[in-house]
MIDOSE-1310 file (N, C-alpha, C; in nm, 2 decimals, decimal comma, always signed):
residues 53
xxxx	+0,08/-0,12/+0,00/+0,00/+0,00/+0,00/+0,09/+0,13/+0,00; +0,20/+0,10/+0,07/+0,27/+0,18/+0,08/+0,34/+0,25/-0,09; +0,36/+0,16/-0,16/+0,40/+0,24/-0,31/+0,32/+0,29/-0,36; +0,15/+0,26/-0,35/+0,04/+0,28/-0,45/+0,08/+0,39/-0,38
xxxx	+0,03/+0,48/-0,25/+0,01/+0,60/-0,21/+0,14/+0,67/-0,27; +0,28/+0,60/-0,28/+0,37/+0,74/-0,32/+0,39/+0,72/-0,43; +0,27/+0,68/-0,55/+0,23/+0,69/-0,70/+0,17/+0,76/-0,68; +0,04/+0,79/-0,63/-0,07/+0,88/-0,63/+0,01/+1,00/-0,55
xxxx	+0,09/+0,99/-0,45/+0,14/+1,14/-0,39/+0,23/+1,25/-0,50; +0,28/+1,14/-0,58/+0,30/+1,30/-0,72/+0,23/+1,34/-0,77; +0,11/+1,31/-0,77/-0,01/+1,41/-0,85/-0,11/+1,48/-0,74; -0,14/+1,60/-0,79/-0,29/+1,62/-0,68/-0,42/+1,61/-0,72
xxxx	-0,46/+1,53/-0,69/-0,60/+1,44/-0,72/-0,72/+1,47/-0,64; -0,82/+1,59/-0,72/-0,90/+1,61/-0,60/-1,06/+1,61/-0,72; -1,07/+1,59/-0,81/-1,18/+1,52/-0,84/-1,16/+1,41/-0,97; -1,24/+1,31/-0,98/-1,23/+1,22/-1,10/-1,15/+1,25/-1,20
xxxx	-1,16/+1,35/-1,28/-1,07/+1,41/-1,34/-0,98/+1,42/-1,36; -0,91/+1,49/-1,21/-0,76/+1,48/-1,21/-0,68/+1,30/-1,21; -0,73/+1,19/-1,19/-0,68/+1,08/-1,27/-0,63/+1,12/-1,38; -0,68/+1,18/-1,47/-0,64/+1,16/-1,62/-0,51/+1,20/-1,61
xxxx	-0,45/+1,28/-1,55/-0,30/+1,34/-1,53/-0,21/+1,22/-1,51; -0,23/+1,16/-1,46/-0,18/+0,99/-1,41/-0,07/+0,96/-1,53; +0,02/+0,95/-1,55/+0,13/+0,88/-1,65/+0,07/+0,71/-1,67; +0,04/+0,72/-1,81/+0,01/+0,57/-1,85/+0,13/+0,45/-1,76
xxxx	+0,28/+0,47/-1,71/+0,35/+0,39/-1,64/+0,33/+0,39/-1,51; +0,28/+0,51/-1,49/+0,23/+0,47/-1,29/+0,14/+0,42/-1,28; -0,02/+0,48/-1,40/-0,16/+0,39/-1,41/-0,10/+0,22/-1,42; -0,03/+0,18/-1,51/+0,06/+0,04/-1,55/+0,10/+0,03/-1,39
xxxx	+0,16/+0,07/-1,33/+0,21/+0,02/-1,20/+0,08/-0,03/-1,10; +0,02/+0,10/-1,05/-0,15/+0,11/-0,96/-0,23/+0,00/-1,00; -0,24/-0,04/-1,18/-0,36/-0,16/-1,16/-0,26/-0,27/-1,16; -0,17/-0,31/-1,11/-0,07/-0,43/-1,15/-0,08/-0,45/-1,02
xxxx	-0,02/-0,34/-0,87/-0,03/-0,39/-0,80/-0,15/-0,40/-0,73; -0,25/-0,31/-0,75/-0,39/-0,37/-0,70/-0,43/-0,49/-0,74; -0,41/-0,51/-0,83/-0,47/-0,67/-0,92/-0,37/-0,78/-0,81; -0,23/-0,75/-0,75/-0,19/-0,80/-0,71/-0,23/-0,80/-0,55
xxxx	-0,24/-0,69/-0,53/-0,31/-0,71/-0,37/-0,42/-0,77/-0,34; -0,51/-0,77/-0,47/-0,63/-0,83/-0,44/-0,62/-1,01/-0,43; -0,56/-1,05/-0,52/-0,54/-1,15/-0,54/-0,47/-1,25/-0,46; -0,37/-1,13/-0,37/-0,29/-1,20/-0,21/-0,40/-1,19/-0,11
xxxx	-0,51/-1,13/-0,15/-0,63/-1,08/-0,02/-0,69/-1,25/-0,01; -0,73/-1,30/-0,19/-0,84/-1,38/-0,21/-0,75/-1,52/-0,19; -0,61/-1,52/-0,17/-0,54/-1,64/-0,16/-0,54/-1,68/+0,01; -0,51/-1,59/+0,06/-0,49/-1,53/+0,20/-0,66/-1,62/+0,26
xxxx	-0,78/-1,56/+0,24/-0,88/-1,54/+0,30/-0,92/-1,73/+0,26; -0,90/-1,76/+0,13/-0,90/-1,93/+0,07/-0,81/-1,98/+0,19; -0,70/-1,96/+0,21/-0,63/-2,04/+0,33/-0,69/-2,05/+0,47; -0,76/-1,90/+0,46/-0,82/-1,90/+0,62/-0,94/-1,95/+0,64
xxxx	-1,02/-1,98/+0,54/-1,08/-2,07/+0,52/-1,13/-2,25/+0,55; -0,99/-2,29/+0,47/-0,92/-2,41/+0,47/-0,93/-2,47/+0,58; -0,85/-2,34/+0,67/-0,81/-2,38/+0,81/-0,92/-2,42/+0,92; -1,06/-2,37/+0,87/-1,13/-2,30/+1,01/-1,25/-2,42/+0,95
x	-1,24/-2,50/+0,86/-1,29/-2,64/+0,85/-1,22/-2,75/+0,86
């Protein structure tokens, strides 16, 4: 979480809009590791799962 925020802390982002400012390589970064956070969330929560049956 910590890199997503200092991607978004070079820009100032105060409505929808201001996204668009976003550099196609940091947007490339933000959904790479979101997609990746989510995916350690859904592997993570399957384990905790596993366990608690």
């Amino acid at each position: 979480m910590c890199s997503l925020n200092e991607v978004l802390g070079k820009y100032e982002i105060e409505t929808f809009n201001d996204y668009k400012k976003i550099s196609n390589s940091d947007l490339n970064f933000l959904i790479e590791a979101y997609i990746k956070l989510c995916n350690d969330i859904k592997a993570e929560l399957k384990n905790t799962a596993e366990i608690q049956y």
